[in-house]
Structures are given as structure tokens and as C-alpha cells.
C-alpha positions in Angstrom: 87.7 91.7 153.6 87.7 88.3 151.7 85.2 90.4 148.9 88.0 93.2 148.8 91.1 90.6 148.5 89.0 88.9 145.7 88.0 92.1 144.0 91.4 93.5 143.4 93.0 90.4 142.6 90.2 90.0 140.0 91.4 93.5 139.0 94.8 92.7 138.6 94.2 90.1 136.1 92.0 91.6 134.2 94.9 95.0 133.9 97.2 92.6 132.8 94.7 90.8 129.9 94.0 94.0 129.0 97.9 95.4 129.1 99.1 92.3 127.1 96.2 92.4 124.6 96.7 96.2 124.1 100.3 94.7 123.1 99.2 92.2 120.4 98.9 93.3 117.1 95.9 92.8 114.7 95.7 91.2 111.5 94.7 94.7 109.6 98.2 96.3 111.4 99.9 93.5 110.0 98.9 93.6 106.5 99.3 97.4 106.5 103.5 97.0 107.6 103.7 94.5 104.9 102.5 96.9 102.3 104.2 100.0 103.3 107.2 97.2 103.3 106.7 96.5 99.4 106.1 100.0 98.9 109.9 100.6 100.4 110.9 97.7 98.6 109.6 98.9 95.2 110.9 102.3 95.8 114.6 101.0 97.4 115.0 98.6 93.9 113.9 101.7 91.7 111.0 99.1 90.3 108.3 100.6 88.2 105.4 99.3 88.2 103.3 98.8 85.1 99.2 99.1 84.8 99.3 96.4 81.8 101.0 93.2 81.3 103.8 93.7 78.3 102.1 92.0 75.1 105.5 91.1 74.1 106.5 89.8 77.3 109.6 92.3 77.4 110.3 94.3 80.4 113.0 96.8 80.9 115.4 96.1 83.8 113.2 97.4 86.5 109.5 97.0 85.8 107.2 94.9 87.1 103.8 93.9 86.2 101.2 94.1 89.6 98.4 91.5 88.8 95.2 91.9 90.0 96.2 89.3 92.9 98.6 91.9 94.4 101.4 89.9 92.8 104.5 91.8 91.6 105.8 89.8 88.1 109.0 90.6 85.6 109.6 88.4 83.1 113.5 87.9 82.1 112.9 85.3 79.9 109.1 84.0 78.8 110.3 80.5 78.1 110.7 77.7 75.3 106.8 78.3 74.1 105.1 74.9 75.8 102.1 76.2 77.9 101.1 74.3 80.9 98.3 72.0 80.9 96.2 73.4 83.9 95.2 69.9 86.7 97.1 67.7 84.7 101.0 69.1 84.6 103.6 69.2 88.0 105.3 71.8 87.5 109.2 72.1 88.8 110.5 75.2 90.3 113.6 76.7 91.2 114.8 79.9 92.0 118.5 81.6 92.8 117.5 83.5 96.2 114.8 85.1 97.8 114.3 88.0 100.1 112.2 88.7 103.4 111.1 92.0 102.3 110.4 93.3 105.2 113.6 92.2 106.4 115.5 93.5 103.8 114.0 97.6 103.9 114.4 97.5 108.2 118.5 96.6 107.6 118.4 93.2 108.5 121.3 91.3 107.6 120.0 87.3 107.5 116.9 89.1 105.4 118.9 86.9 101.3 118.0 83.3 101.9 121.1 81.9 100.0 120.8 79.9 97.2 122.8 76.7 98.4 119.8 76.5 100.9 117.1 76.1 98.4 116.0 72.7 96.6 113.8 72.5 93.4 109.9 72.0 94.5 107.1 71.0 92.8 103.3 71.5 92.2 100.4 70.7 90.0 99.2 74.1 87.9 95.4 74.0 88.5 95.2 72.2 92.1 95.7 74.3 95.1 96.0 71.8 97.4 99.4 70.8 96.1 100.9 74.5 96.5 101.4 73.5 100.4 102.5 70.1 100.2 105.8 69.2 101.3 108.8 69.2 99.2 112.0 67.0 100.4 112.8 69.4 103.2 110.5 72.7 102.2 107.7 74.2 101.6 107.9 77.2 99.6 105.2 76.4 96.7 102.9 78.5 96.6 99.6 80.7 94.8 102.5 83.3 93.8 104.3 80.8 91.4 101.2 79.4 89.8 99.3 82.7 89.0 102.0 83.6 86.7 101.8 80.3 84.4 98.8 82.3 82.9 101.7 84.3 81.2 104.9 82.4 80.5 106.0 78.8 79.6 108.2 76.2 80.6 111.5 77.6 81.0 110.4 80.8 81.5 113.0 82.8 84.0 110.7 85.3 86.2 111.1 87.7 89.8 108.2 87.7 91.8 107.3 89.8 95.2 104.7 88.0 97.0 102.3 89.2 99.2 101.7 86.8 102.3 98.5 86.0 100.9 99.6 84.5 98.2 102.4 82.7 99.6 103.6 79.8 101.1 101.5 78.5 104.7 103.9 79.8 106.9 104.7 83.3 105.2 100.7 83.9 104.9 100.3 83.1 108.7 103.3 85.3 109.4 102.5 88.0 107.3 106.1 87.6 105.2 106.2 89.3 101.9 108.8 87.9 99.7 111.1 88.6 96.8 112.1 85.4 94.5 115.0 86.0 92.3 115.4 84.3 89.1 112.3 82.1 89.7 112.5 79.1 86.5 109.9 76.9 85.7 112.3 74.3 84.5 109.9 71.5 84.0 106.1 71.1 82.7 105.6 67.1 82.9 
């Protein structure tokens, strides 16, 4: 009797590991809603996307360069012409709003981050480690705002969309896609 109590109770656990896990999604599912997400984004803005970064650096209104990264670039203005010096210039950021893409293509309405909400960050072009390191009260720096320098200058006026794995900490370990509107590099120093 004891052996049959214990059996099914062992049973009964085990169903509901098993029902929860079944419930949990994996990494690869994740990745493959934030694509199709970007996909609906891309195709919701009207945004082409072009095979080869403009030599000029003009786009039309709705192209955007995909980088071999994954990241999604249109230049609006390419800057004042000072390139940045790669492990030895902080680089200043702000931006006008961004977008939680996958936010935005399901209907949610708190998907625009307003731009009151949003401080200017910093990080240094060339060092990684200082793409996650705390800014006043945020953390948005990221790989997404540094792969571009390769590019632009100081000044320069871009929109990015940037895959999780190239953004900040928490959107990588949340799978977020974003959207960063009027992104300026306003200071090489």
C-alpha cells in the first residue's frame, strides 16, 4: 500500500514537471517570434531593405541597410565628418523614442517608450564591456549603437532595429527587438 501511495504521488509530480515544462518556451522559439516580429515590422513601415550599404550614405525614406550582424541601419544624416577613434573615444548617444517591436506589430499600446523618459548614455567605441554599464538611471547601450560607427560620424542622425542579440542585457535575455528613432551620436570625446 505504502509502495502504491508513493508511486503515484511520485507520478503526480513528475505529470506536472512535465505539464509545466511542455509550457516553457525554448530559446530557438523565442528567436523565431522575434524574427517573424521584424519581418511584420519591416513589412507594417513599408521598409526596404537593401543588399549594400549606400556609398553615398543617402537613403530614401524607407530603406534600410541589414548588416551582416542582423542589424537594420538608415542613415538620415551621416554626420559632421570626425570618425571615432576606436578604444579611445566615449561616445554620447541620444535618441527621440524607441519601439518594442514585437509590441508594436501584436497592437500593444505602451509598445513607443516616450522620449521625456530617455536620458543621453554613453560608451567607449571599441570596448564591449562598457555597452552594459550603467548610465544615470539606464541601460540601453548597446552592440547595436556601436556597429554602426563603422559607417557614420559624430553627429550622425541614424534608425536602427535591433535584434536582441545585439542589444542591451536585458532585451538580449528577453528576447526584445527594438526600433530606435532618430538615434544621434552627438559627442565623440
Amino acid at each position: 500500500m505504502r509502495k502504491t501511495v508513493l508511486f503515484i504521488l511520485t507520478a503526480m509530480i513528475a505529470g506536472i514537471f512535465l505539464v509545466a515544462c511542455e509550457n516553457q518556451k525554448t530559446a530557438q522559439e523565442y528567436i523565431r517570434e522575434e524574427r517573424k516580429a521584424i519581418e511584420r515590422f519591416i513589412t507594417t513601415k513599408n521598409i526596404k531593405v537593401l543588399n549594400n550599404y549606400p556609398a553615398n550614405h543617402n537613403f530614401g525614406a524607407n530603406e534600410f541597410y541589414r548588416t551582416n550582424e542582423g542589424l537594420y541601419i538608415q542613415v538620415v544624416d551621416s554626420g559632421n565628418g570626425t570618425r571615432v577613434r576606436p578604444l579611445i573615444d566615449r561616445v554620447q548617444v541620444r535618441f527621440n523614442y524607441l519601439i518594442d517591436v514585437k509590441s508594436y506589430v501584436t497592437g500593444a499600446k505602451d509598445s513607443v517608450v516616450p522620449p521625456e523618459s530617455i536620458l543621453p548614455m554613453q560608451f567607449i567605441y571599441g570596448v564591449p564591456g562598457s555597452y552594459g554599464q550603467p548610465d544615470v538611471l539606464y541601460n540601453f547601450s548597446c552592440d547595436g549603437w556601436a556597429i554602426p560607427l563603422q559607417y557614420i560620424y559624430e553627429e550622425a542622425i541614424i534608425n536602427l532595429i535591433v535584434p536582441s542579440s545585439l542589444g542591451t542585457k536585458n532585451d538580449n535575455q528577453y528576447f526584445v527587438a527594438r526600433y530606435y528613432h532618430n538615434l544621434k551620436y552627438t559627442k565623440f570625446y
